[in-house]
C-alpha distance (Angstrom), angle and dihedral (degrees) to the residues before:
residue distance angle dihedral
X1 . . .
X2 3.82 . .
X3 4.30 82.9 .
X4 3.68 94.4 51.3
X5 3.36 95.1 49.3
X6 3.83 93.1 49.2
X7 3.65 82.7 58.2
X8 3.45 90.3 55.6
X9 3.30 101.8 54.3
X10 3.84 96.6 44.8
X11 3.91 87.4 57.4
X12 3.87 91.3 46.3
X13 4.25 83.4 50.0
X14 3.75 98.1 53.7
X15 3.91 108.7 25.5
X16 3.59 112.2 94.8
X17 4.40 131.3 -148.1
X18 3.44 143.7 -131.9
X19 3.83 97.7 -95.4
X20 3.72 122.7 -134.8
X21 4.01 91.2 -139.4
X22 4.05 94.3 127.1
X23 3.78 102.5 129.3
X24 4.32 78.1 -139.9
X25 3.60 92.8 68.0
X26 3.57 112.7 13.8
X27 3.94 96.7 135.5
X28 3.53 100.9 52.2
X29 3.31 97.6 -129.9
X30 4.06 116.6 73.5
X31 3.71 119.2 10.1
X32 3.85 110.4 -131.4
X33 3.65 92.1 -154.6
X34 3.55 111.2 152.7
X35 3.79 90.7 -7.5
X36 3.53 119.1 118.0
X37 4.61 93.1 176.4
X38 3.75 114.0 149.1
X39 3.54 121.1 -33.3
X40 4.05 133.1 146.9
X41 4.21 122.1 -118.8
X42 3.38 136.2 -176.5
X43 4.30 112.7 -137.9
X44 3.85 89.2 -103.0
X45 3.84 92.2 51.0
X46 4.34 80.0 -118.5
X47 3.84 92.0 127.6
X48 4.23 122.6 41.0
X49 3.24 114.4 168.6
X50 4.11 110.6 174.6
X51 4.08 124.2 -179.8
X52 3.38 123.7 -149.5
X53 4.12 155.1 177.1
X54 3.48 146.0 -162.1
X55 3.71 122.8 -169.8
X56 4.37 128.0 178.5
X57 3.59 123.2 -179.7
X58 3.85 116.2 -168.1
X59 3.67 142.3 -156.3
X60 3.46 110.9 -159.0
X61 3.94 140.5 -176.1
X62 4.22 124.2 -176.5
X63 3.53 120.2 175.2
X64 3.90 121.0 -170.6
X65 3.45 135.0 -156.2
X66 4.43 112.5 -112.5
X67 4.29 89.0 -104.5
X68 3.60 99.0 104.6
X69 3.82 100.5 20.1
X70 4.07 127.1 101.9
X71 3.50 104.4 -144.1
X72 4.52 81.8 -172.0
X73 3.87 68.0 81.7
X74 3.34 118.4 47.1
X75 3.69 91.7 -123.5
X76 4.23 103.8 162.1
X77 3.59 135.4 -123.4
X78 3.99 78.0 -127.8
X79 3.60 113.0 67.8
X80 3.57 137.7 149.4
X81 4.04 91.6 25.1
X82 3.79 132.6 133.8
X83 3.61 131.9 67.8
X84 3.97 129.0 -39.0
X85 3.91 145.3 153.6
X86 3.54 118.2 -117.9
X87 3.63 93.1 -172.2
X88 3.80 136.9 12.8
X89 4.35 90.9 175.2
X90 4.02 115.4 -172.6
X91 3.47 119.9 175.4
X92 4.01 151.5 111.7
X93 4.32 138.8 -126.7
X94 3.17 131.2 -178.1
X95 4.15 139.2 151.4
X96 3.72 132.7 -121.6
X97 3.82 117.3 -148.1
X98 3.61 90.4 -17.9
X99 4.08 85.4 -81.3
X100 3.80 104.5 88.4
X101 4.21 123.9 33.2
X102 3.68 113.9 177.3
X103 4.07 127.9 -168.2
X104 3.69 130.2 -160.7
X105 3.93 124.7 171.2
X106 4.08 129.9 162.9
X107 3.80 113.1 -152.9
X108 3.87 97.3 -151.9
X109 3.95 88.5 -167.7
X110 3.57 79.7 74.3
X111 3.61 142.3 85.6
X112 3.70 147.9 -159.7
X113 4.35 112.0 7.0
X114 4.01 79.3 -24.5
X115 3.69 84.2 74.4
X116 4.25 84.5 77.9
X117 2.98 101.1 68.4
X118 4.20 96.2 174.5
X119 3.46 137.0 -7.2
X120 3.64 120.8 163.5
X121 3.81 155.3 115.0
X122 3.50 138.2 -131.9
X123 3.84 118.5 -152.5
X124 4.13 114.6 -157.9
X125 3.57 125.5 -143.6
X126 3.48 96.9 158.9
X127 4.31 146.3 -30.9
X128 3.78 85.4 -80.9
X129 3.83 105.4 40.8
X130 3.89 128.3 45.3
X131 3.92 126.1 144.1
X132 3.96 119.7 -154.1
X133 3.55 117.9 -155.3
X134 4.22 119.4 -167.7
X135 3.41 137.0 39.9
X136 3.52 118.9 -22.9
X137 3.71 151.0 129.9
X138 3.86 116.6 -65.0
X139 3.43 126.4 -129.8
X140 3.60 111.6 -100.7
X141 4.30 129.3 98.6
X142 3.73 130.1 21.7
X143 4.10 79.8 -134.1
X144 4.27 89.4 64.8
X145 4.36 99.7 30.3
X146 4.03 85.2 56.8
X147 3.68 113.1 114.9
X148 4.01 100.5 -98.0
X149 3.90 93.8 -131.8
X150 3.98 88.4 45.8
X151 4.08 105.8 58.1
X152 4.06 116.5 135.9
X153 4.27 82.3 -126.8
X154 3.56 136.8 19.4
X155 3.57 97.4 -113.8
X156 3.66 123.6 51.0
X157 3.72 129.9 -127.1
X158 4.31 100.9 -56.5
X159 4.22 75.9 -150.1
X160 3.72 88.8 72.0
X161 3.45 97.3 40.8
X162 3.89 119.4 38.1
X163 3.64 111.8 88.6
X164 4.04 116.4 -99.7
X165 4.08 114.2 -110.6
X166 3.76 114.7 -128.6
X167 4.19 122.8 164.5
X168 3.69 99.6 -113.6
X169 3.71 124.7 84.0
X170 3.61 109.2 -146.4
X171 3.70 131.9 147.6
X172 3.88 115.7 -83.0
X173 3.77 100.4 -10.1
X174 3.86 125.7 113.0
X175 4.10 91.0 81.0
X176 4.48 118.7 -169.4
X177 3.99 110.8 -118.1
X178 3.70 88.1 -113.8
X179 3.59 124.6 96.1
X180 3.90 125.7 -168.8
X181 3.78 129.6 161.5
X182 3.63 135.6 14.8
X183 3.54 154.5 144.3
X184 3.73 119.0 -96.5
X185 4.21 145.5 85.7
X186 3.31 130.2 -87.9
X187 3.54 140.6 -163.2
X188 3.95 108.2 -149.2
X189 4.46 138.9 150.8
X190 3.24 158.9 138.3
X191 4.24 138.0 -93.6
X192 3.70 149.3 133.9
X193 4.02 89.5 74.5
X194 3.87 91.8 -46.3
X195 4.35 92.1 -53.1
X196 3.57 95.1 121.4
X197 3.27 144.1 46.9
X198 3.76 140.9 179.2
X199 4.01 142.5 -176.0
X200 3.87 129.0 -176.0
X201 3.51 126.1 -178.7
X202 3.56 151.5 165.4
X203 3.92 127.4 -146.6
X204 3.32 157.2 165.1
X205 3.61 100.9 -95.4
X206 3.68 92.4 -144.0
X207 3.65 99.8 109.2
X208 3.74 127.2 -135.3
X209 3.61 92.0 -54.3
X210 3.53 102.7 77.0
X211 4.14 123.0 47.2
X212 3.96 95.3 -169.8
X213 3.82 144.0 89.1
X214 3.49 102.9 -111.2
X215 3.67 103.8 149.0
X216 3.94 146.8 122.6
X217 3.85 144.6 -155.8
X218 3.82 112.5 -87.1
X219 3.90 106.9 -99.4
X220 4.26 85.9 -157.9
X221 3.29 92.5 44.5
X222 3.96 111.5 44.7
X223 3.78 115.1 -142.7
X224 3.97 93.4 5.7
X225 3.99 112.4 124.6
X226 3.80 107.3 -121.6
X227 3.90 94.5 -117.0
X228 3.44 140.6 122.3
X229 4.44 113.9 -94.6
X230 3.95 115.4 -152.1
X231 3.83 133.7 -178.2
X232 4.07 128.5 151.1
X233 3.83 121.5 177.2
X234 4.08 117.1 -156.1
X235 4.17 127.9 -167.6
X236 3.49 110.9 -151.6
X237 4.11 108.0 -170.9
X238 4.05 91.4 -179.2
X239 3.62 93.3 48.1
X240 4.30 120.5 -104.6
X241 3.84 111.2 13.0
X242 4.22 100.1 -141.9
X243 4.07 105.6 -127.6
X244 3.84 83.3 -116.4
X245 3.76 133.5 125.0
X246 3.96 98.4 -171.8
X247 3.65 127.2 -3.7
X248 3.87 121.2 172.7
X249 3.68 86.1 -159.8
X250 3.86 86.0 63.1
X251 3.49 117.5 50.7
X252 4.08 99.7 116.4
X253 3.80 87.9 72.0
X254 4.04 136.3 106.3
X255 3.94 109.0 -169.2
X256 4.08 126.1 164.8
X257 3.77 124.8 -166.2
X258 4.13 134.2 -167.5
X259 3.55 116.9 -178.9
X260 4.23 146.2 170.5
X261 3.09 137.3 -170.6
X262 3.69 150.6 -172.5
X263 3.85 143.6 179.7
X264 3.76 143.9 172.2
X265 3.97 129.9 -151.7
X266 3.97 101.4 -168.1
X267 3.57 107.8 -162.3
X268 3.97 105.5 -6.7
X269 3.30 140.5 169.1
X270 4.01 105.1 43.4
X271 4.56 81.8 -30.4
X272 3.47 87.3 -67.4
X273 3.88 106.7 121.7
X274 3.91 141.7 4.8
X275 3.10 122.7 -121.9
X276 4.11 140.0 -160.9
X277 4.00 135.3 -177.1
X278 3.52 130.6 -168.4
X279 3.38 123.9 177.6
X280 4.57 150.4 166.0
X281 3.25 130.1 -149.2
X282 3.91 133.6 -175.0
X283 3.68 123.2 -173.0
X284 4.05 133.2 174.3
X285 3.66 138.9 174.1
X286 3.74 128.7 -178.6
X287 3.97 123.4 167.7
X288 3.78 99.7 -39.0
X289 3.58 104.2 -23.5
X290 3.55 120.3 100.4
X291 4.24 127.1 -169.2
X292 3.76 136.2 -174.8
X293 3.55 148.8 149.9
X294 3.56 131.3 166.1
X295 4.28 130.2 -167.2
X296 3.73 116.6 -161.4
X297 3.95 125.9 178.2
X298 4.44 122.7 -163.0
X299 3.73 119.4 -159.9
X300 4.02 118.7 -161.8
X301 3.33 134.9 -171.5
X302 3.73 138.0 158.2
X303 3.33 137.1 -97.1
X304 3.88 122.9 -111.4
X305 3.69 94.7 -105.3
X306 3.62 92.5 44.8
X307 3.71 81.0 75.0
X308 3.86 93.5 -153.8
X309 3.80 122.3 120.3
X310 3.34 101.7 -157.7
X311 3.97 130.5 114.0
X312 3.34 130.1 -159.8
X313 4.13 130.4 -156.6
X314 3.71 124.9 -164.4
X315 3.84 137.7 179.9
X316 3.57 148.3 -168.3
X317 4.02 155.5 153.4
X318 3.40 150.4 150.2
X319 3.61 142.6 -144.0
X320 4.17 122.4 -146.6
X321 3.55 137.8 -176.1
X322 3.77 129.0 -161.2
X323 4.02 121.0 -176.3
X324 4.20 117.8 175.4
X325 4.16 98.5 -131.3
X326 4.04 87.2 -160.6
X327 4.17 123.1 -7.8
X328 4.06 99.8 -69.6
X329 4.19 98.7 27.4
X330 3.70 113.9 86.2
X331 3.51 110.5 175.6
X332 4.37 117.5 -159.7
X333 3.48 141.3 -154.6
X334 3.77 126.2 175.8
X335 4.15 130.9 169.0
X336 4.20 103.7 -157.0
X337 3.74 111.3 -173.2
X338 4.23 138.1 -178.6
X339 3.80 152.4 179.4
X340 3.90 90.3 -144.8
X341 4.05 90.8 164.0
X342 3.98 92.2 56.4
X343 4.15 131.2 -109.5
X344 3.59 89.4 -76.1
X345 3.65 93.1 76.0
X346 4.44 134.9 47.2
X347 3.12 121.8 -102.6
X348 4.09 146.5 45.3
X349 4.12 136.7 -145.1
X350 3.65 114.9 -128.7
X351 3.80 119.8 -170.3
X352 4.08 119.9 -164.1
X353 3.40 126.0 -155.4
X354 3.70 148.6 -166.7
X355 3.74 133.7 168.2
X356 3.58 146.0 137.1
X357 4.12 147.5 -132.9
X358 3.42 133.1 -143.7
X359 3.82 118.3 -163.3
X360 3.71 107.1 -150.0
X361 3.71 104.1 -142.6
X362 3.62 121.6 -120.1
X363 3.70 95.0 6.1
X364 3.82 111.2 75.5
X365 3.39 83.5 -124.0
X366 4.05 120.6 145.9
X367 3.98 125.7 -174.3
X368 3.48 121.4 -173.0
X369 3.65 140.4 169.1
X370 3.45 141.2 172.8
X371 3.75 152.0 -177.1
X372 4.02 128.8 -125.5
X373 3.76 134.7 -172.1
X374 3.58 127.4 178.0
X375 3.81 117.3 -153.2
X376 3.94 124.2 179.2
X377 3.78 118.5 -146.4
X378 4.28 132.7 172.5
X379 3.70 90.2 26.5
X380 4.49 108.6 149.2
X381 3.24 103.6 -148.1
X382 4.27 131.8 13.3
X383 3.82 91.1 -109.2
X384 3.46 99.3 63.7
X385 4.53 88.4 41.4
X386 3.72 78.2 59.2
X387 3.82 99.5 45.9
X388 3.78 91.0 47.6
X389 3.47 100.0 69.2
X390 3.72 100.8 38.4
X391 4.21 110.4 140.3
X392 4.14 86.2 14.5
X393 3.81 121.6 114.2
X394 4.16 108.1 -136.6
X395 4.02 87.8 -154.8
X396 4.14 111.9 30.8
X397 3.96 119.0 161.2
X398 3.64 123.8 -179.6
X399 4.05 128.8 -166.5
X400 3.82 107.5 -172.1
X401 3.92 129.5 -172.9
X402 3.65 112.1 -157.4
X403 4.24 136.1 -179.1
X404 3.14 132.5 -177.8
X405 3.61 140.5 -173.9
């Protein structure tokens, strides 16, 4: 265990990402692409400072199956329905002197350390070498390093972010695949004509939850900071891939990305297990037509003074297809699929998709709705088909109203 982890890490340490250092969406959030809005300048174009929002309002319906529910108390087929905001986003970025670019942003739908969203800033030296220091997203799936206000669907992959299902009930284990925000520095940039790409980082391993240092030495792995070890590397062959899944302001284009990744968590979840990712992505636009698919694997084991034995392997992916029918209709289809209960037992969830977005012109508005159904196939016996889909709706639809500015 202690080996494979080591392994782990050293990949996280020298692989490198796709770097979100496109001046069009730098924040994460909104892509400014062929937007000039409201922003601040000094006469040498030194100093931009630019505000900006992004707000979604959602209608949504989930219906589960009875596994799960106790009818003793009335608890509905219909749960988890009605409306809600996913994201109220306020922030600002800017650069100064084309060295140092900075990002904060407060998602008031939030709470707790969630409530900082960012906070960062990214110091320069050259095209090929930049290091970001704050909080920020971490280098692992196209899914997560997509501009939020720029997603094919309004829900990401459910592969990425359901929870994992492991027999042993301790505190804060069973993590999702996915990882999003955290605290940490990264090393990341650009070269060979803007082909490739690469970010390596080291965090808390925390998540976005949680804005302090709250951390230990690894007791498995002597000397070893207790944090979470990133790195991603991305080929580009048409130059810059834009961190877009459908843009109406962008159908003239032909981009191709190739990318791995790999990441440790030594000693997470309240130092109870170790965790590592791996992970490939594809991606490719052209005109209208947009393609991806992704395939990510977890490993878990426990830590020594968890005094279990047991490992646990999971994996995952999806693959998605966008196509604009006529300049402000994108229509979406996406198949998302996962061994949530581990190798060591039949059986998978899969979880088809299909949606579409409609670009109101003139108005940076966005609606977009989709469709989900989650199926269960391999499983051995009915107990575990029942156990698989525990917290999961089998029919979820989403209509969501976005703006931003």
């Amino acid at each position: 265990m202690k080996k494979f982890f080591l392994i782990a890490i050293l990949s996280a340490a020298t692989l490198t990402v796709s770097a979100q250092t496109s001046d069009d969406s730098d924040n994460g959030v909104v892509s400014l692409a062929g937007r000039e809005g409201f922003s601040i300048k000094s006469k040498k174009g030194d100093f931009v400072f630019k505000p900006y929002t992004l707000i979604q309002t959602a209608g949504k319906y989930n219906w589960y199956d009875d596994e799960g529910l106790d009818k003793a108390y009335n608890q509905d087929n219909v749960m988890n329905s009605g409306f809600a905001i996913p994201y109220a986003i306020l922030g600002f970025t800017g650069k100064v002197y084309d060295r140092i670019s900075f990002n904060l942003c407060i998602n008031a739908a939030a709470s707790g350390g969630a409530l900082l969203q960012q906070a960062w800033f990214d110091v320069k030296a050259n095209n090929s070498l930049s290091f970001r220091v704050g909080k920020f997203k971490t280098p692992y799936t196209h899914a997560y390093l997509t501009t939020l206000g720029e997603t094919l669907l309004p829900c990401v992959p459910t592969s990425l972010t359901t929870s994992v299902i492991m027999p042993h009930v301790l505190n804060a284990v069973n993590p999702s695949i996915g990882t999003g925000f955290d605290l940490g520095v990264m090393a990341h940039g650009l070269f060979g004509g803007n082909k490739f790409s690469y970010e390596a980082g080291i965090f808390n391993g925390t998540g976005s939850g949680v804005n302090a240092a709250t951390k230990t030495l690894s007791d498995d792995i002597k000397g070893l900071p207790s944090l979470f070890y990133a790195g991603r590397f991305a080929v580009m062959p048409f130059g810059y891939m834009p961190t877009s899944q459908g843009n109406p302001n962008n159908l003239n284009d032909k981009k191709l990305l190739f990318a791995v990744s790999a990441n440790a968590n030594v000693e997470s979840a309240s130092e109870s297990t170790n965790e590592a990712r791996y992970g490939f992505e594809c991606a490719y636009m052209v005109n209208k037509l947009y393609v991806a698919a992704e395939f990510y694997y977890m490993h878990i084991g426990f830590t020594d003074r968890m005094k279990i034995d047991d490992t646990f392997d999971y994996w995952g992916g999806y693959a998605q297809v966008g196509y604009f029918v006529a300049p402000q209709w994108q229509m979406a289809v996406r198949y998302d699929f996962m061994d949530r209960n581990a190798t060591s037992k039949d059986g998978i969830i899969n979880m088809p998709a299909v949606g579409f977005n409609y670009f109101i012109k003139d108005t940076n508005l966005k609606l977009q709705a989709m469709y989900q159904y989650m199926g269960r196939k391999g499983h051995e016996t009915q107990l575990d088909r029942d156990n698989d889909d525990l917290g999961l709706a089998t029919h979820s639809a989403t209509v969501m109203l976005q703006y931003a500015f």
